[in-house]
Structure formats: structure tokens, C-alpha cells
C-alpha positions as CSV (number, residue, x, y, z in Angstrom):
1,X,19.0,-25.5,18.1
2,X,17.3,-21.8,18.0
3,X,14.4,-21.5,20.4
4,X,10.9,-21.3,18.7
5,X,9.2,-18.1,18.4
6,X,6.8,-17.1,20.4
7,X,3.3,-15.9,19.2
8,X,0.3,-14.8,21.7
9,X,-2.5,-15.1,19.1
10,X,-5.2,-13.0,20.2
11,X,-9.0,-13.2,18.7
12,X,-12.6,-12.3,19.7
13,X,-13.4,-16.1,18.9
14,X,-11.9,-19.4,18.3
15,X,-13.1,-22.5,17.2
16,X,-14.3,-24.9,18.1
17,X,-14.7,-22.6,21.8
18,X,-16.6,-19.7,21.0
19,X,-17.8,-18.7,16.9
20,X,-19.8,-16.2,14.5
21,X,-18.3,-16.3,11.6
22,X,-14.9,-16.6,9.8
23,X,-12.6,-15.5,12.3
24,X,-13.4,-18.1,14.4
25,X,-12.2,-20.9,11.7
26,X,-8.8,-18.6,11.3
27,X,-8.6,-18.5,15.0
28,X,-9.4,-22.1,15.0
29,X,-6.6,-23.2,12.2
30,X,-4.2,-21.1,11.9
31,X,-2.5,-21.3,15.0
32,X,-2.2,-25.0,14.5
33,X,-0.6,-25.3,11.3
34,X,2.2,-22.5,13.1
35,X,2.8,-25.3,16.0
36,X,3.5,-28.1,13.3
37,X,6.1,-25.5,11.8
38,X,7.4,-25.8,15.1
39,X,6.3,-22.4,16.8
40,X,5.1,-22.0,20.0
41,X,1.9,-20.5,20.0
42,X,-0.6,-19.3,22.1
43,X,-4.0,-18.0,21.8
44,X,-6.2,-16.0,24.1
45,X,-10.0,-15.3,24.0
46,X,-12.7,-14.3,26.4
47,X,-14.9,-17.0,28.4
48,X,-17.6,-17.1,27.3
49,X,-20.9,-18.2,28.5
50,X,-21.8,-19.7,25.2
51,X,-18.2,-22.0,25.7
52,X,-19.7,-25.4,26.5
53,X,-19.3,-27.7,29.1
54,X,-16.9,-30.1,27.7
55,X,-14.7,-27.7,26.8
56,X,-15.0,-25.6,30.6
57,X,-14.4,-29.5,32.1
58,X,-11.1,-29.2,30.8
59,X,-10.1,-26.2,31.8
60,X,-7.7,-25.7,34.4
61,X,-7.5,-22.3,36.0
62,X,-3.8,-20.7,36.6
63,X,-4.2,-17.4,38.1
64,X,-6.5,-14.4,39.3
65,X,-5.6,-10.7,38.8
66,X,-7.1,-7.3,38.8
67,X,-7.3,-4.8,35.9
68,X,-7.3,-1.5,36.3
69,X,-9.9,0.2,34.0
70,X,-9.6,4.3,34.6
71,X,-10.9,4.2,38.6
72,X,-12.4,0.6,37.8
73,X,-11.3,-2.4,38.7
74,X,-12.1,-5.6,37.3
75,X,-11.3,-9.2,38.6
76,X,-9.8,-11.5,35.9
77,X,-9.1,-14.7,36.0
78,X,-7.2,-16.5,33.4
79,X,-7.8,-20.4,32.6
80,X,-6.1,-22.5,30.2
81,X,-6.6,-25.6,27.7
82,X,-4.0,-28.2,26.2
83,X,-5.5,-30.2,23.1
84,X,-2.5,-31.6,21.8
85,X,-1.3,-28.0,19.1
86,X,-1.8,-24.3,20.9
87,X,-2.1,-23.8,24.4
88,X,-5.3,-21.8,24.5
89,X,-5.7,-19.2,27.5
90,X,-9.2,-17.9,28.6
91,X,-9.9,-15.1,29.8
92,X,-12.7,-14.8,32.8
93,X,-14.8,-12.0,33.3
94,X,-18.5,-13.0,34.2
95,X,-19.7,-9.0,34.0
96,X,-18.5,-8.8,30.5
97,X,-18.3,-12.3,29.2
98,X,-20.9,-14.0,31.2
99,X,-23.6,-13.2,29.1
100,X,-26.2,-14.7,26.5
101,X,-24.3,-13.9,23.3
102,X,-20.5,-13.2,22.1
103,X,-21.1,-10.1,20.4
104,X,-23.9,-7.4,21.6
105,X,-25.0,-5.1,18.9
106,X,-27.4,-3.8,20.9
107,X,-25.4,-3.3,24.2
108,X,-24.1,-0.2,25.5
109,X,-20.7,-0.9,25.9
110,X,-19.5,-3.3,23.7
111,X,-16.3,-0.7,23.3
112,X,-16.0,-1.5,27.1
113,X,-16.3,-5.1,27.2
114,X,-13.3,-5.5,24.4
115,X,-11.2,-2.7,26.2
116,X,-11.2,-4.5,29.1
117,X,-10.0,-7.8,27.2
118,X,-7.1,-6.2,25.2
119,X,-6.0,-5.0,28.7
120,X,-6.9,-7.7,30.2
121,X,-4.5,-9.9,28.0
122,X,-1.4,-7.6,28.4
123,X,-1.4,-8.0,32.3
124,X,-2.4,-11.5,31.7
125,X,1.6,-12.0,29.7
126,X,3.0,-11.6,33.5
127,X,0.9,-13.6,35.5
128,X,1.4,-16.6,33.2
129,X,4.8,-16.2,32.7
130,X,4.4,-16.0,28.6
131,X,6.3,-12.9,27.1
132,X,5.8,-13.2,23.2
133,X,8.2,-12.7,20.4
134,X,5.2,-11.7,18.4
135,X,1.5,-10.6,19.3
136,X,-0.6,-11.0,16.8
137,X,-4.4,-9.7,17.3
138,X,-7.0,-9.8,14.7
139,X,-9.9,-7.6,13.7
140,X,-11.4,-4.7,16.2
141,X,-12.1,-6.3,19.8
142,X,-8.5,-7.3,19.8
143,X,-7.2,-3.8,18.2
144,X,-6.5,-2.2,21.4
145,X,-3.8,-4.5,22.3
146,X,-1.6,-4.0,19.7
147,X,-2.0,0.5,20.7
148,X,-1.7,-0.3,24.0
149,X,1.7,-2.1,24.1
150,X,2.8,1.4,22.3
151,X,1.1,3.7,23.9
152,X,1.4,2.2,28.0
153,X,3.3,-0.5,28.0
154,X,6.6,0.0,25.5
155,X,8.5,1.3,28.7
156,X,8.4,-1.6,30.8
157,X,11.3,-4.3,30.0
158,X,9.6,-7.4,29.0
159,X,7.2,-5.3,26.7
160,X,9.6,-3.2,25.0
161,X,11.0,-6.1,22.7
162,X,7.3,-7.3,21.5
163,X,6.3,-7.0,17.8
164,X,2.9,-6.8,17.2
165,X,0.8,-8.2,14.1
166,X,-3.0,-7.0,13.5
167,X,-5.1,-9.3,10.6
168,X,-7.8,-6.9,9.6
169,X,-10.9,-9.9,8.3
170,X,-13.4,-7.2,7.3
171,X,-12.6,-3.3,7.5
172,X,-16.2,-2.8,8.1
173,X,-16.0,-3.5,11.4
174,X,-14.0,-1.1,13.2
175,X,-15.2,-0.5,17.0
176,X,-15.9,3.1,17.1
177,X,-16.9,4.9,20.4
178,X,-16.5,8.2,21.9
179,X,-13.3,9.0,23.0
180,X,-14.4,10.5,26.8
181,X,-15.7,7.3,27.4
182,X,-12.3,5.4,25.7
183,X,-10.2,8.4,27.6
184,X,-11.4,7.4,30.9
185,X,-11.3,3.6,30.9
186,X,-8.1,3.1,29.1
187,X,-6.1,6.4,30.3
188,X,-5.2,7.1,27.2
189,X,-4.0,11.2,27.2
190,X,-5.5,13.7,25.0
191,X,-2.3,14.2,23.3
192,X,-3.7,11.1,21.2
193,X,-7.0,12.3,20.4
194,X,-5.8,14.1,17.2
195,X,-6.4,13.0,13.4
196,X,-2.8,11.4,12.4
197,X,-3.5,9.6,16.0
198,X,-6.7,8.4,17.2
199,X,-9.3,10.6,17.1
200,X,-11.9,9.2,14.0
201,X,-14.9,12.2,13.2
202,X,-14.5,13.0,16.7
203,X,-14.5,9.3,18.4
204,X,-11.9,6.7,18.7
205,X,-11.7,3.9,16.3
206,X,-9.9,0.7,17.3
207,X,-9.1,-0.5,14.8
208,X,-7.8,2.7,13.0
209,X,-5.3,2.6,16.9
210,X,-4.0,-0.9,15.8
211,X,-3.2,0.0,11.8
212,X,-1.2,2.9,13.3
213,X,0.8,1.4,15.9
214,X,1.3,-2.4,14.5
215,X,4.4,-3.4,13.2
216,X,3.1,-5.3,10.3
217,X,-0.4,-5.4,9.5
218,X,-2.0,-8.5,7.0
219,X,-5.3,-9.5,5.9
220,X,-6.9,-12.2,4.2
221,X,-6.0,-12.2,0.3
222,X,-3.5,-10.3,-1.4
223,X,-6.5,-8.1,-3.6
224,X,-8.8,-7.0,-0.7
225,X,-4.9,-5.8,0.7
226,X,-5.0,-3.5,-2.7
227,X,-8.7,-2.8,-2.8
228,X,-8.6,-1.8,1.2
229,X,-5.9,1.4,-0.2
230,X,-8.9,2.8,-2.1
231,X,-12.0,5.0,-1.5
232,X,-14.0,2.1,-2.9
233,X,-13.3,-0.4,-0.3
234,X,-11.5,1.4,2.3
235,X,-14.9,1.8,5.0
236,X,-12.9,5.8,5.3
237,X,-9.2,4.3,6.4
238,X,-7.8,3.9,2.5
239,X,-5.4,7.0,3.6
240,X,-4.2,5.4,6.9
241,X,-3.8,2.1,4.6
242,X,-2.0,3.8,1.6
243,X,0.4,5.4,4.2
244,X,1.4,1.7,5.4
245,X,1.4,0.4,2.4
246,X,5.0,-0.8,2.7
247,X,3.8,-2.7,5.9
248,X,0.9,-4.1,4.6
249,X,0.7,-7.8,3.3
250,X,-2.3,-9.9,1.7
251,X,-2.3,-13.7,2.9
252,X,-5.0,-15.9,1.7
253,X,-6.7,-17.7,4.1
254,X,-7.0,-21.8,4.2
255,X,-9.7,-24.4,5.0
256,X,-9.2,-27.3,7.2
257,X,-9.6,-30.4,4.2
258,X,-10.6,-32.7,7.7
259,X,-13.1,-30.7,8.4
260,X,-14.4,-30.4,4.6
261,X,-14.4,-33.7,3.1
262,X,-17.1,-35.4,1.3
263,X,-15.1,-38.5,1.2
264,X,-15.8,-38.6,5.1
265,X,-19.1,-36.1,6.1
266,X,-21.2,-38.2,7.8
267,X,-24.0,-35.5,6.9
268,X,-24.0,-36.7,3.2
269,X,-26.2,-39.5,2.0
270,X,-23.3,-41.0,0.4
271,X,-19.6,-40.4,0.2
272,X,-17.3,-39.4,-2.9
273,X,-14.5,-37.8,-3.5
274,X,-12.4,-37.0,-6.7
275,X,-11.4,-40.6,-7.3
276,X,-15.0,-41.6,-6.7
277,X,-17.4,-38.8,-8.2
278,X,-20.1,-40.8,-8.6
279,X,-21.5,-40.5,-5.4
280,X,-21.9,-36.8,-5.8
281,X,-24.9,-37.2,-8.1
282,X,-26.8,-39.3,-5.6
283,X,-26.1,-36.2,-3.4
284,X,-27.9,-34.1,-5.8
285,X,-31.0,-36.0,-5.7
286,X,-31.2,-36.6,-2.4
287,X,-30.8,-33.0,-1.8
288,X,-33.7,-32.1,-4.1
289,X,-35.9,-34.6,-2.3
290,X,-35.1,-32.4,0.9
291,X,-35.6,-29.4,-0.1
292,X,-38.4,-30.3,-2.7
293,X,-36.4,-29.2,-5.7
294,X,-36.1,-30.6,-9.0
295,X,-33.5,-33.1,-9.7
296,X,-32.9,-33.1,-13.5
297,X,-32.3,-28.8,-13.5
298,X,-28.5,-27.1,-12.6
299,X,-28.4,-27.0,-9.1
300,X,-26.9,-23.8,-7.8
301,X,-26.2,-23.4,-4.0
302,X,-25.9,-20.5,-1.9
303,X,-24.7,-21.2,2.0
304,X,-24.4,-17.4,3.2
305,X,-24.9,-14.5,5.5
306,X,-28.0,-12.6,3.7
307,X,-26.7,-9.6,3.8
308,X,-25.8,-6.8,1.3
309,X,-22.3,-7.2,1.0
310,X,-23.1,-10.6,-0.3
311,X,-24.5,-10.1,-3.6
312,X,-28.1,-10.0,-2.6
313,X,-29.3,-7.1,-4.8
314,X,-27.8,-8.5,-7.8
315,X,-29.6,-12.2,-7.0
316,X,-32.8,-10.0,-6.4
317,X,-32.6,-8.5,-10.0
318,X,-31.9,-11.2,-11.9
319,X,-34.0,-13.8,-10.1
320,X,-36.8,-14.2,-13.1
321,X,-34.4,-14.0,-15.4
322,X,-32.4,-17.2,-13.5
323,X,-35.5,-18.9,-13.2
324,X,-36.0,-18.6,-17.2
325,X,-32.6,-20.5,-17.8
326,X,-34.0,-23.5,-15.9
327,X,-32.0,-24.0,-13.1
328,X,-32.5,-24.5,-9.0
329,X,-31.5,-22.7,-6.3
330,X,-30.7,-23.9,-2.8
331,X,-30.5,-20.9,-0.1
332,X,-29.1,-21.8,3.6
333,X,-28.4,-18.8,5.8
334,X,-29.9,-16.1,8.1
335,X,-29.3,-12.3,8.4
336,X,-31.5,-9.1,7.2
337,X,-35.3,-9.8,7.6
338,X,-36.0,-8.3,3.7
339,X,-33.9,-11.1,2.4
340,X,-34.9,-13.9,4.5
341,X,-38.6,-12.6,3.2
342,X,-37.3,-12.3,0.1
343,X,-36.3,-16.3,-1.0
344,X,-39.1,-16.9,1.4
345,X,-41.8,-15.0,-1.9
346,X,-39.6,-16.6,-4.4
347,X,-39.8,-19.9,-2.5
348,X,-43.3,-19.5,-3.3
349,X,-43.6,-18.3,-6.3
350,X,-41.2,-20.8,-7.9
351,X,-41.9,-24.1,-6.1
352,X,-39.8,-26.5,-6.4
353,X,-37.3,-24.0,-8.5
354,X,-36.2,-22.5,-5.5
355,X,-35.9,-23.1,-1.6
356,X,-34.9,-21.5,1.2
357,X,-34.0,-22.7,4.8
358,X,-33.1,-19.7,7.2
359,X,-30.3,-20.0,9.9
360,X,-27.5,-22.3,10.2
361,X,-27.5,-25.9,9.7
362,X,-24.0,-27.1,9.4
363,X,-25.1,-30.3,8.4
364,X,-27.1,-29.3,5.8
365,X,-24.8,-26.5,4.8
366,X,-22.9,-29.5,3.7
367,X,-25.2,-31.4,1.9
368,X,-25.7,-28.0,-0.6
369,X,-22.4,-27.6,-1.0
370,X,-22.7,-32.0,-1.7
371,X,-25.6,-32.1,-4.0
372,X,-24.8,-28.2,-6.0
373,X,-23.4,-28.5,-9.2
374,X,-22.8,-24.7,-9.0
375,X,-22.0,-22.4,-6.0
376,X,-23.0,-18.9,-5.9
377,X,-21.1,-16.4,-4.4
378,X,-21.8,-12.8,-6.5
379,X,-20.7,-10.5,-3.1
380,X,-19.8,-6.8,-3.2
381,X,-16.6,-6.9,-1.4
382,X,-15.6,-10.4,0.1
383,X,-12.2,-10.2,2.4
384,X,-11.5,-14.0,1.9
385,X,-14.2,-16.0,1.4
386,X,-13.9,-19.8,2.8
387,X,-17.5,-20.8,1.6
388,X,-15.6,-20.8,-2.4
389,X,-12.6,-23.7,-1.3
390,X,-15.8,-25.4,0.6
391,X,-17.9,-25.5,-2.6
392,X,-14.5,-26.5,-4.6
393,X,-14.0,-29.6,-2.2
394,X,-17.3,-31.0,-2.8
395,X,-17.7,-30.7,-6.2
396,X,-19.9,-27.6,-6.4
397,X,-18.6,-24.6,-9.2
398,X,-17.9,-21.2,-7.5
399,X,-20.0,-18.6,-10.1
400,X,-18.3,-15.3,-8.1
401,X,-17.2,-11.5,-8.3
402,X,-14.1,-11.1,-9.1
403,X,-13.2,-9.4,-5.8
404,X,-11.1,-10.0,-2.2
405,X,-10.1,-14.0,-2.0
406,X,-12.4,-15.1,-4.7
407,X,-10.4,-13.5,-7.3
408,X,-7.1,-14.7,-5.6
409,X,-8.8,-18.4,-5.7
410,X,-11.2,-18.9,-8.3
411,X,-9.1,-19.3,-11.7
412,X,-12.1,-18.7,-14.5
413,X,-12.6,-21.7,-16.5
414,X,-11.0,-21.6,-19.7
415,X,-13.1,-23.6,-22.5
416,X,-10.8,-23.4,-25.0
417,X,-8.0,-25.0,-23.0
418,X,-10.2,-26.4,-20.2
419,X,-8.4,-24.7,-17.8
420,X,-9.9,-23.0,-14.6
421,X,-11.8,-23.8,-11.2
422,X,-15.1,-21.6,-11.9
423,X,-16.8,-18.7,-13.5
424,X,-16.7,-15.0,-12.4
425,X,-17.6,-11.7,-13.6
426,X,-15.7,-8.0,-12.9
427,X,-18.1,-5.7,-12.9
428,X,-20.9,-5.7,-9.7
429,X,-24.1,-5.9,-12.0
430,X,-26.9,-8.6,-12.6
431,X,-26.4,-8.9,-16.2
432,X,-22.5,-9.4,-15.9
433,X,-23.8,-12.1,-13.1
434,X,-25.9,-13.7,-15.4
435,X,-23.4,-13.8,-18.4
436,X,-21.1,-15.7,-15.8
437,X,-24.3,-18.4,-15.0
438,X,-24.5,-18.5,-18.7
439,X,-21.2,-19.5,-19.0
440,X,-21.3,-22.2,-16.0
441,X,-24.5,-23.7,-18.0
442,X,-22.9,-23.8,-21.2
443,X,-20.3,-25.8,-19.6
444,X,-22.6,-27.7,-17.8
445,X,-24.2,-29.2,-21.0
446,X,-21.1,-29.8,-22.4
447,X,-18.7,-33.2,-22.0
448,X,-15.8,-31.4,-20.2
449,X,-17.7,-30.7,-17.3
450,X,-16.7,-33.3,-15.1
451,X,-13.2,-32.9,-15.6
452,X,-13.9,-29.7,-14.1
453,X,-15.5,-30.6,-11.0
454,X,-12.9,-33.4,-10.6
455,X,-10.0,-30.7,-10.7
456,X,-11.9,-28.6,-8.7
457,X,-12.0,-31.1,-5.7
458,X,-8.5,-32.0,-6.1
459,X,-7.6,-28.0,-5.8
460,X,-5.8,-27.5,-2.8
461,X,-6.2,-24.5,-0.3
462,X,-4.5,-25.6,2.8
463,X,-3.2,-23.7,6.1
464,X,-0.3,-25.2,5.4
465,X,0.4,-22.3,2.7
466,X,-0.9,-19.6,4.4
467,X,1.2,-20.4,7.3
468,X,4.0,-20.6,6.2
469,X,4.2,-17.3,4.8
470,X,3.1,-16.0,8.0
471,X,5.9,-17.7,9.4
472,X,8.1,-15.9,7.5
473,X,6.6,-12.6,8.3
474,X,7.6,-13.4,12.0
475,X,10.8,-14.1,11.2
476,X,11.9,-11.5,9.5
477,X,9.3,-9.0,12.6
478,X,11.3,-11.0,15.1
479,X,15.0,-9.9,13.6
480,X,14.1,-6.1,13.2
């Protein structure tokens, strides 16, 4: 029998440990579903302070080591976790990880603190004995990895055979910082600090380092792999991209149907599921009692960073014109103050048409996507997108841009043949978004809409998928 390959999974965040955002629930998923295919993988992520207690009680630490930072040198220690799938490694660091948050946007050396982990987990394949077939890091903190087995490491045996992976989530995010500073903690020789190499408008970019030197390089849906080639959505790195195009491969992302099922949420008034629907109009009221919305109006949800890249602008000019096709809206989410201020005047203005609750509740993040006959999701770019298959498991209609993972998930509807999971629109303006609503409504009013909410909670979007063409990725990596 062959031996399983080896992966060393390296991420920023990891759930249920340590998480902002999306990454997290990748970090958190994806690694398992490789382990039932039969892999042996590994992931690595910082300690955190914010990692709770019942996880740190569980922990058992395996080794202590220094890394060597330019003249610096930092203590690491390295602790690890069994729960039954991955082993998941942790690495210690109380100056750089010991701290009040995960991510500092306001700190001075963020670049530092994540230069010091991608080192950090290099040194760390030694001292725990774990050499990978395959290191596969994701988005910037863990870009420097993936250089610096390249650029420092590639002439040291147990290195040298290593194939790296790097998942870009969202190419806005790069981790740029000026290269002196880069040069002196991470040695990296001035030979490098060129424009085909590393140098980025006279910094260093981490991320641009890891789409250079990776072997393969994926992100999350096959279009936001062709949209990230072009000026449009290419954040400045559509050349880089375009020159590794052959290299580059679009997987769509999964959702954990455990995790997201309304046959089992203890967060929802009452249960249902696509056998049993009718529970999901109880949710509807009950939601509207909560939020102080009217029951007998289209419910649309929105469960969302408020930000720009999510629509916003487009929701802000069309809002009246919403509000004149009778219908609610249900806002959970947290981000820019002018948003947050905005739902909070519409609020207002349009009680009980509109509410808004700012920050994140998961519970009743569930109970929207529960009690929403409609899920709105209009974003400028969107990588993936999980908040879509969550809406599509309970019942709730993705209205979205066609763009990133909602086009590769949401099939329009298709009135003539009833085919379909949702309603989008191309174009990135409020009138093409309000043609798409228009189109949710008329279905709404009409008799085949819950056939469409039924087929749109038996629609499946698994890891299972998604895994197993990355395991095929490896493979073929693993045999270059």
C-alpha cells in the first residue's frame, strides 16, 4: 500500500481555534475532508491569546526552539492538538501572538509578526519530525513560507523535495511593507529586490513572493481564477497572474452541511428541512417578531461584512426604490461606520420595513438566513462566497452579482423550465440589482416558488468536492 501524502497546511486562522472571516472555515474544513481521503495532514497556526481555554487544556507542548530573525532571536515553542482528523500544531510566541487581537491593522509590524511565523513554521518541520510532501499556505501571513523554502531553504536535503501550494482567498490583501525592514529580518539579499522578483512600488509584497515561487497556486472559484488575470480584479498582480496562468487553478470552496442545518440549529424556533419545509415559515414570523419586521412582506436577508466590496453602494441607491416594492430587509453585520449609520437612518425611516443589528451574532445570523425568503448578496468582487450555500441550506434565495463563487454557484432560475437556485444580475449597478429583486418577487408570487426553495436546500456544496480535486492537484505536484 503507497504511503499517504503528506500536507503541512499552513493558515493565519483555523476554526474553531482562532477566526475573522472565511479562511478560518477553509482552514477549519478543508483539511478534514483530505484526512477522510486518507491523507495525512497537518495544520499549523499561531497561538493565539484569543484561543480559549478548552482548547489550550488540550494542548500538549512538544518542543522549544529559537528563530533567527536578521540579529533577532525569538523563542518558539511549538504545541500540538489531536481531535480525532488533522493534527493541528501551534505555534507559541507571546510577543507576537500574545496579544488582544489576531490581526492588528493598526500595529506597526504586522509584516514582522507574520515573518516570524512563516519562519517560524519551516524550522518548526525539524523539530517535529514532519517533512511534507506538500506545503500548502494560504493568503498573505502565510506567503512567506512558500518564498522562503525557495529562496533559503531549497539547498538543505529534507527541503529540497517539498512542493508548495499558496490559496490566494482575497487578492486584496497582500502584506506589503518596506523591503529594509523585510531585508533585515528575513535576510533576504538585494539580488531579490528587483520587479520580476520581489520588490512591489519600491516595498515587498508577500504575497506577490508566494505567486512567484509556488509551485501551483489555487483560489476559491474557478471565475475569480479568471477575473484575478485582469486589470479589473487583479488589486495590480493581473501580470504576475497571467504569467502563471498555466499554474493557476480555481476550486470552489465547500460548507460544512453539520454545521449548517436547519433540520438541527438549535438557534431556530423550529426545525425544517427540505422534506419538512413547513417549519421554515414559522421561522419567518418569528424572525419578524425579533426584529420588529412585518411578517406578510418578502423577506430579504443580508448577513455580511459592511463593506464596499459587498454591494453596499448599490443597496444604498436603490434602497427607496426596494422599499416601494414592498419587501423587508433583515441586516446582521459590522464593518465601516457610514454603513452601520447607514441601515441604522433607514432603520428609522422605514420602521418595521427594515432592521439592522450591527456585529456578529451567529445565532441570529442563522435565524435570517431561517426566516429570509430571499438572500442578498449584490458584492463587487466576491472570491467565494460561503454566506450564498448558507442561504441555499435554509431555504433563503441568493439575489447576487454574477461574480467570483456566486456565479460558479448560483444557477439563475429559469421560469420557463423552472430550473435554477437564485436570481443574479451581470452588470454592477442598482437598476440591474433591482431587475434581479424583481425577478425573485415575481417568482415569489407565483405557485413554483416552493419548489424552488425545496431544490435549493437539497443543493449540495460539500468539501467533499472541493477536496478531492485538491487531492488530485497533490498528486500530480507530488510526481513532478
Amino acid at each position: 500500500m503507497p504511503k499517504p501524502i503528506k500536507i503541512l497546511f499552513v493558515a493565519s486562522e483555523c476554526a474553531p481555534f482562532a477566526k475573522t472571516g472565511g479562511l478560518a472555515d477553509v482552514a477549519g474544513a478543508l483539511p478534514k475532508a483530505l484526512a477522510q481521503l486518507g491523507m495525512d495532514v497537518r495544520v499549523i497556526l499561531p497561538l493565539y491569546a484569543a484561543i480559549g481555554a478548552k482548547y489550550r487544556a488540550r494542548m500538549e507542548k512538544i518542543c522549544e526552539f529559537t528563530v533567527t530573525l536578521g540579529w533577532r532571536s525569538q523563542s518558539c515553542g511549538i504545541y500540538t492538538l489531536c481531535d480525532g482528523g488533522p493534527t493541528y500544531y501551534f505555534v507559541e510566541n507571546p510577543f507576537y501572538f500574545g496579544r488582544n487581537y489576531i490581526y492588528g491593522a493598526s500595529s506597526n509590524d504586522e509584516g514582522e509578526r507574520f515573518a516570524f511565523f512563516s519562519k517560524a513554521v519551516l524550522e518548526a518541520m525539524g523539530q517535529i519530525g514532519f517533512f511534507p510532501h506538500i506545503l500548502h499556505a494560504n493568503d498573505w501571513q502565510a506567503a512567506m513560507s512558500v518564498a522562503l523554502v525557495r529562496l533559503q531553504y531549497a539547498a538543505l536535503p529534507d527541503y529540497r523535495k517539498i512542493k508548495t501550494v499558496f490559496t490566494i482567498h482575497n487578492l486584496r490583501y497582500q502584506g506589503v511593507f518596506e523591503w529594509p525592514f523585510m531585508d533585515e529580518l528575513l535576510s533576504i539579499g538585494g539580488e531579490y529586490f528587483t520587479e520580476d522578483k520581489l520588490e512591489y512600488y519600491g516595498q515587498i509584497n508577500f504575497m506577490k513572493a508566494a505567486l512567484l515561487y509556488a509551485d501551483l497556486i489555487t483560489t476559491v472559484s474557478p471565475t475569480y481564477a479568471q477575473e484575478i488575470q485582469t486589470p479589473q480584479y487583479g488589486e495590480t498582480l493581473d501580470g504576475v497572474l497571467s504569467a502563471r496562468r498555466d499554474s493557476l487553478f480555481g476550486i470552489l470552496n465547500g460548507i460544512d452541511e453539520a454545521l449548517s442545518d436547519p433540520s438541527a440549529d438549535p438557534a431556530l424556533s423550529v426545525n425544517f428541512s427540505a422534506e419538512r419545509p413547513e417549519g421554515k415559515a414559522a421561522c419567518k414570523v418569528a424572525l419578524a417578531e425579533e426584529l420588529g419586521l412585518r411578517p406578510d412582506w418578502p423577506m430579504l436577508g443580508m448577513v455580511t461584512r459592511l463593506t464596499e466590496q459587498k454591494g453596499l453602494d448599490l443597496v444604498e441607491e436603490a434602497m427607496d426604490a426596494l422599499m416601494r416594492r414592498e419587501v423587508c430587509l433583515a441586516v446582521l453585520g459590522s464593518g465601516e461606520a457610514r454603513y452601520e449609520e447607514m441601515f441604522a437612518a433607514w432603520a428609522n425611516r422605514y420602521p418595521g420595513w427594515v432592521a439592522i443589528r450591527c456585529g456578529y451574532d451567529e445565532a441570529l445570523a442563522s435565524r435570517i438566513y431561517a426566516g429570509a425568503d430571499f438572500f442578498l448578496m449584490p458584492s463587487r468582487y466576491e472570491p467565494c462566497g460561503l454566506a450564498q450555500l448558507i442561504a441555499l441550506r435554509y431555504g433563503a434565495i441568493p439575489i447576487v452579482r454574477e461574480t467570483g463563487g456566486l456565479r460558479d454557484s448560483i444557477i439563475p432560475y429559469n421560469r420557463y423550465t423552472s430550473e435554477g437556485l437564485g436570481f443574479s444580475f451581470a452588470q454592477y449597478s442598482a437598476q440591474d440589482m433591482l431587475a434581479a429583486v424583481d425577478r425573485g418577487l415575481e417568482a415569489y408570487y407565483g405557485e413554483g416558488f416552493p419548489t424552488l426553495v425545496k431544490r435549493a436546500m437539497e443543493a449540495h456544496f460539500t468539501w467533499g468536492d472541493s477536496a478531492q480535486k485538491y487531492a488530485a492537484l497533490y498528486k500530480k505536484l507530488k510526481k513532478r
